[in-house]
GUMI-384833 format. One record per residue (C-alpha): residue number from 1; x, y, z; residue in one letter. Coordinates in pm, 1 decimal. Each point is the difference from the previous one (the first is absolute). Last residue first. Layout:
<sekes>
<NUM, <X, Y, Z>, a>
...
</sekes>
This chain:
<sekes>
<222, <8797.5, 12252.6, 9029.6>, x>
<221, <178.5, 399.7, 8.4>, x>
<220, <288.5, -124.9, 25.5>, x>
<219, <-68.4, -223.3, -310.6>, x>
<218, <-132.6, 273.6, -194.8>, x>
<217, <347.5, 204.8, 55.3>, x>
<216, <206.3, -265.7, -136.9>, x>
<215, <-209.2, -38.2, -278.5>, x>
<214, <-6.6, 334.0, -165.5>, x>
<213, <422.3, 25.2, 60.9>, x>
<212, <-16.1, -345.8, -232.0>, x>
<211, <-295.2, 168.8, -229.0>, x>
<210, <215.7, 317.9, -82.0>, x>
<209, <298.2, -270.4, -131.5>, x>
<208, <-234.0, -149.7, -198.2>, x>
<207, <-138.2, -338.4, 81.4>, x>
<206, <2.1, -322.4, -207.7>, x>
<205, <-349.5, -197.0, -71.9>, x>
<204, <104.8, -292.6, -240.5>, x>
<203, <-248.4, -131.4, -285.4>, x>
<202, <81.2, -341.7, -157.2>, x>
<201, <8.6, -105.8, -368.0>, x>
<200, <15.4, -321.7, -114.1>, x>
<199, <241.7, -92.0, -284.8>, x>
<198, <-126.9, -340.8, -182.4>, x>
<197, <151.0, -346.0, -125.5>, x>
<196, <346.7, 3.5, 143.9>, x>
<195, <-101.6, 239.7, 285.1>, x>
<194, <80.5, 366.6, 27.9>, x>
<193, <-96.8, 193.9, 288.0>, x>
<192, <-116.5, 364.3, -75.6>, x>
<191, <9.7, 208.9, 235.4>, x>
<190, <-240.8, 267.0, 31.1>, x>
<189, <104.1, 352.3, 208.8>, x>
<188, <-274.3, 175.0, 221.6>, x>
<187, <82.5, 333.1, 168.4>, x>
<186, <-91.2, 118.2, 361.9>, x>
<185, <35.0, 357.7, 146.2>, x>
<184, <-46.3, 199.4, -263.8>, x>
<183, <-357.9, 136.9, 129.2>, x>
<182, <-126.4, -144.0, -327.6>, x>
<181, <111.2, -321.4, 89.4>, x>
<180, <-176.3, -13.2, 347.5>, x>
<179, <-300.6, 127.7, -156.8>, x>
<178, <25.1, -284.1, -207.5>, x>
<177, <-26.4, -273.8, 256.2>, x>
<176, <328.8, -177.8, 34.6>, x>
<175, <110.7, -379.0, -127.0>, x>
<174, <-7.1, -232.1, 310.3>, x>
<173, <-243.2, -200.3, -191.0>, x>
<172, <-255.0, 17.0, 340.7>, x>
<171, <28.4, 347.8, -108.2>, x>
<170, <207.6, 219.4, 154.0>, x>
<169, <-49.3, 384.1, 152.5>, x>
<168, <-283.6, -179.4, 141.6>, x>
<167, <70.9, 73.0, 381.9>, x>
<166, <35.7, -387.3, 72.4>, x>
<165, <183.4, -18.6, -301.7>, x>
<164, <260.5, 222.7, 68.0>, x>
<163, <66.1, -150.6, 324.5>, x>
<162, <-23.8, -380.2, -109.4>, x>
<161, <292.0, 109.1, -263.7>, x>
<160, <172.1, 137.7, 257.4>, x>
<159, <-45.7, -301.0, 210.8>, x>
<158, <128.8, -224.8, -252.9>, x>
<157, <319.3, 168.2, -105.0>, x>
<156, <110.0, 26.6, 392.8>, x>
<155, <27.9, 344.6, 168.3>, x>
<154, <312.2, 234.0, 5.2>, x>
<153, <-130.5, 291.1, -229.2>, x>
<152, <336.7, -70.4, -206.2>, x>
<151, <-79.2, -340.6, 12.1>, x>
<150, <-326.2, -53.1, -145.9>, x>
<149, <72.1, 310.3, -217.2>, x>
<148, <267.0, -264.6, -201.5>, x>
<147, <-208.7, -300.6, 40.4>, x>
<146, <-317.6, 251.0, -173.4>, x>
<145, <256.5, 41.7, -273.3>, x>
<144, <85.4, 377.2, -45.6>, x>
<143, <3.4, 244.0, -296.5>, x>
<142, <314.7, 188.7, -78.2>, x>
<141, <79.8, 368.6, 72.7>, x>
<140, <247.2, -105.8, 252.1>, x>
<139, <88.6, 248.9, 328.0>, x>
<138, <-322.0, -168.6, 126.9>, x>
<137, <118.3, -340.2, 53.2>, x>
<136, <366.5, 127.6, 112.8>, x>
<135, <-162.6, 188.6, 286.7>, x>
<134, <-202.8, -299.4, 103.6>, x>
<133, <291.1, -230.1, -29.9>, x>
<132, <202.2, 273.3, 227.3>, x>
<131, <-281.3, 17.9, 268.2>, x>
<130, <-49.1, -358.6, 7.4>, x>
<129, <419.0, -81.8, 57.6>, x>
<128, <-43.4, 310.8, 286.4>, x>
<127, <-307.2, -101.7, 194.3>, x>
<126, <235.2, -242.5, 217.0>, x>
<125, <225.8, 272.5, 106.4>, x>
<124, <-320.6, 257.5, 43.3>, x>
<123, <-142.1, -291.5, 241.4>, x>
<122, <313.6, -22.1, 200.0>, x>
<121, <91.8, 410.0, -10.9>, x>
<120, <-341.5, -0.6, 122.2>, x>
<119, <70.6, -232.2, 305.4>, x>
<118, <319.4, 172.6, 52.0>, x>
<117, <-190.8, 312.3, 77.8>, x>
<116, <-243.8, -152.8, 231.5>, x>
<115, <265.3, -120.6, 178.0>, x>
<114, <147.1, 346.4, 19.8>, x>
<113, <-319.7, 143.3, 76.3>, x>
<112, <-55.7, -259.0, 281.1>, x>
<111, <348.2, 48.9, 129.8>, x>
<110, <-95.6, 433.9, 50.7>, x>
<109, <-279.8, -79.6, 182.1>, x>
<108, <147.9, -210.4, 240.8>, x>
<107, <258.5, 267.4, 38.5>, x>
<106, <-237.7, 221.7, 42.3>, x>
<105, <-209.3, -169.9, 257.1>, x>
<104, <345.9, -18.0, 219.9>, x>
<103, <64.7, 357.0, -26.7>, x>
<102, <-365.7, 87.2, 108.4>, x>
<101, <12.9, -269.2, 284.8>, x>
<100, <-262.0, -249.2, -40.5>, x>
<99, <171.8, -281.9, 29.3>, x>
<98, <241.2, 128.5, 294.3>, x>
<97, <-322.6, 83.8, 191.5>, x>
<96, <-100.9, -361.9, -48.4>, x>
<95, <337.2, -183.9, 105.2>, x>
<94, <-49.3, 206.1, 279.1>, x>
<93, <-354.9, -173.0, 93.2>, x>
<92, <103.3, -325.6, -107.3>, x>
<91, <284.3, 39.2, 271.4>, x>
<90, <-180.6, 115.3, 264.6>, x>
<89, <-253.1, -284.8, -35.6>, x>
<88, <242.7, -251.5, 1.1>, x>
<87, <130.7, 160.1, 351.2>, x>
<86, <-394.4, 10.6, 125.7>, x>
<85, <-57.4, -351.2, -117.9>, x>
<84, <322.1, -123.7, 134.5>, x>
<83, <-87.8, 156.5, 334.3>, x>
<82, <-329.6, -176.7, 9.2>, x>
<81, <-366.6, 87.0, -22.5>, x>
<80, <-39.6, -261.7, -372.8>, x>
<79, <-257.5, 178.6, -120.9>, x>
<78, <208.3, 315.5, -76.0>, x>
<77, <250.7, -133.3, -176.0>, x>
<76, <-285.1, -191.5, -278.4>, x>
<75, <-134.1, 369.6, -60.9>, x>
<74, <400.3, 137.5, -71.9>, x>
<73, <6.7, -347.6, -221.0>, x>
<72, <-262.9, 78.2, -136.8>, x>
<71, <83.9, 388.7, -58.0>, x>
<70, <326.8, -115.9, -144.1>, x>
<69, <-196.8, -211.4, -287.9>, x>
<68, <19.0, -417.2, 74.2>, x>
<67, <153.7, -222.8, -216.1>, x>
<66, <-163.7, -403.8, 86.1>, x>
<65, <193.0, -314.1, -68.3>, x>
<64, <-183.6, -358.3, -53.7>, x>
<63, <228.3, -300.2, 11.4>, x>
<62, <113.9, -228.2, -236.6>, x>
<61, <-32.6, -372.2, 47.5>, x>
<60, <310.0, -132.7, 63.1>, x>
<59, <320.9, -58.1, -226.5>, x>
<58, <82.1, 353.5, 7.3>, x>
<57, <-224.5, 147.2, -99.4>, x>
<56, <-0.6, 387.9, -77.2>, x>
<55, <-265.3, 162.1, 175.6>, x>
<54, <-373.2, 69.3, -95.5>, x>
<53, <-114.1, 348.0, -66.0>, x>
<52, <-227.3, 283.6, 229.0>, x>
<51, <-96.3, 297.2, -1.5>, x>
<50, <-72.8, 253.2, 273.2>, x>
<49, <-198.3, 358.0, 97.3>, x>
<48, <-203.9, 41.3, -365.2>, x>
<47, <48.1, -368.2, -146.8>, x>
<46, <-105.3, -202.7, 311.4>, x>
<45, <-233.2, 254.2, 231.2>, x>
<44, <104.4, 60.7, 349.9>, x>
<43, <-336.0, 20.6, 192.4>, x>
<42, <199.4, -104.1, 319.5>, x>
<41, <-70.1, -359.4, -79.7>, x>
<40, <316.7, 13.1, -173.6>, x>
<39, <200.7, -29.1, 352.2>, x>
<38, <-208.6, -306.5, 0.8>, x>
<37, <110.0, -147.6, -327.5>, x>
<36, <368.2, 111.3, 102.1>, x>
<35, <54.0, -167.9, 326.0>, x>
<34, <-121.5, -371.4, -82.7>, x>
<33, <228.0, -59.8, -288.6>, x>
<32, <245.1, 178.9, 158.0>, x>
<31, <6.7, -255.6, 349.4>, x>
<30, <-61.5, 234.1, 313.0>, x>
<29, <260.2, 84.8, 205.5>, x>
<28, <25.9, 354.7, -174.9>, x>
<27, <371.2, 79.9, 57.9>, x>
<26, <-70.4, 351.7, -175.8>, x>
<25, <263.2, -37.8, -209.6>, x>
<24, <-110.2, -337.1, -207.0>, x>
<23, <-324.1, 86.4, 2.3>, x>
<22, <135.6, 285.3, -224.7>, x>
<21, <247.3, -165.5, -185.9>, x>
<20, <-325.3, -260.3, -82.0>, x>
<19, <-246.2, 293.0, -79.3>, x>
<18, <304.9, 111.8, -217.3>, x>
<17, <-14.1, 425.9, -101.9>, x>
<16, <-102.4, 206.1, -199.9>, x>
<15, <81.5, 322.5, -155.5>, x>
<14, <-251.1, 136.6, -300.8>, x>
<13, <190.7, 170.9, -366.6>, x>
<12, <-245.9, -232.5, -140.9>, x>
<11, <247.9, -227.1, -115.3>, x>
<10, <99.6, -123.3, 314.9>, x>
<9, <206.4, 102.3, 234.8>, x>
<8, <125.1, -155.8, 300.0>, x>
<7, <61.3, 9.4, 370.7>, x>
<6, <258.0, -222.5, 202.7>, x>
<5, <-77.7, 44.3, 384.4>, x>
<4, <185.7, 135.0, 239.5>, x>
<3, <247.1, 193.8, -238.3>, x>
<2, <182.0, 278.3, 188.6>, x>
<1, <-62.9, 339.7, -109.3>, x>
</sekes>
């Protein structure tokens, strides 16, 4: 089919087409800006039949553009009761039944899972580094800093800490309720500090490898 118009897709699998390109090919004698607003008085809704963006500039102020859906521009044909409008009109029309024929929707089907596919592979790609920390983390049958579950669980220090608070499995210490240590998920280590003239002892609250894979799942579920 011979192109009379340039048509588009965007990335809602819709075809569209210039409001200008279209003007343009109709040999409207009326000036654009003046054309389009009251073609839109049609009941043509902005955002459901046509969108619009500003043009590059090119020293000048930039000008308004408008994409128009094929039945729009098929509407817009019509109005205009001239042989351009019917040939336009023609064309949209075929370009339609080409869109929507069975071969044609599966191929578009088919790119979308593709893309889709990529996008996973993507997302699994960038998962993999967090995956294979969180792996190691658990594969160890030592306690854990809360900096160390902090970034295994891939949130900052300071909001896990706010998180466990906020659903008192912390005190306002940071050290754990009890329950929490009975259920093996938390332990508390003291440190002592040593200063020249006195050693002072501080408590640390380190999680066991059970409470890491505990953790993770709370905070999906918050």
């Amino acid at each position: 089919m011979n192109e009379l118009i340039k048509v588009t897709i965007n990335e809602k699998q819709e075809q569209l087409v210039s409001a200008r390109e279209l003007h343009e090919y109709l040999g409207v004698g009326t000036h654009f800006k003046d054309w389009f607003p009251r073609m839109c008085e049609y009941g043509f809704i902005e955002g459901q039949d046509f969108c619009s963006n500003l043009s590059e500039s090119t020293g000048g102020r930039p000008s308004v553009e408008y994409q128009v859906t094929i039945e729009m521009a098929k509407q817009i044909c019509m109005l205009q009761r001239n042989e351009k409008g019917q040939e336009a009109r023609k064309y949209f029309i075929e370009l339609e039944k080409a869109w929507n024929n069975p071969e044609m929707v599966f191929a578009r089907s088919l790119q979308f899972a593709n893309q889709k596919m990529i996008e996973y592979k993507n997302k699994l790609e960038l998962m993999q580094p967090m995956v294979a920390a969180y792996e190691d983390l658990l594969s160890t049958k030592n306690n854990h800093t809360m900096n160390e579950v902090a970034k295994i669980v891939g949130v900052g220090r300071n909001r896990l800490f706010d998180k466990l608070r906020e659903n008192k499995i912390l005190m306002k210490s940071n050290l754990p309720y009890e329950s929490y240590i009975e259920r093996e998920y938390f332990t508390v280590r003291e440190v002592v500090i040593h200063h020249s003239d006195y050693d002072d002892v501080k408590r640390q609250t380190l999680v066991t490898t059970k409470g890491v894979d505990w953790i993770n799942k709370k905070l999906k579920e918050w």
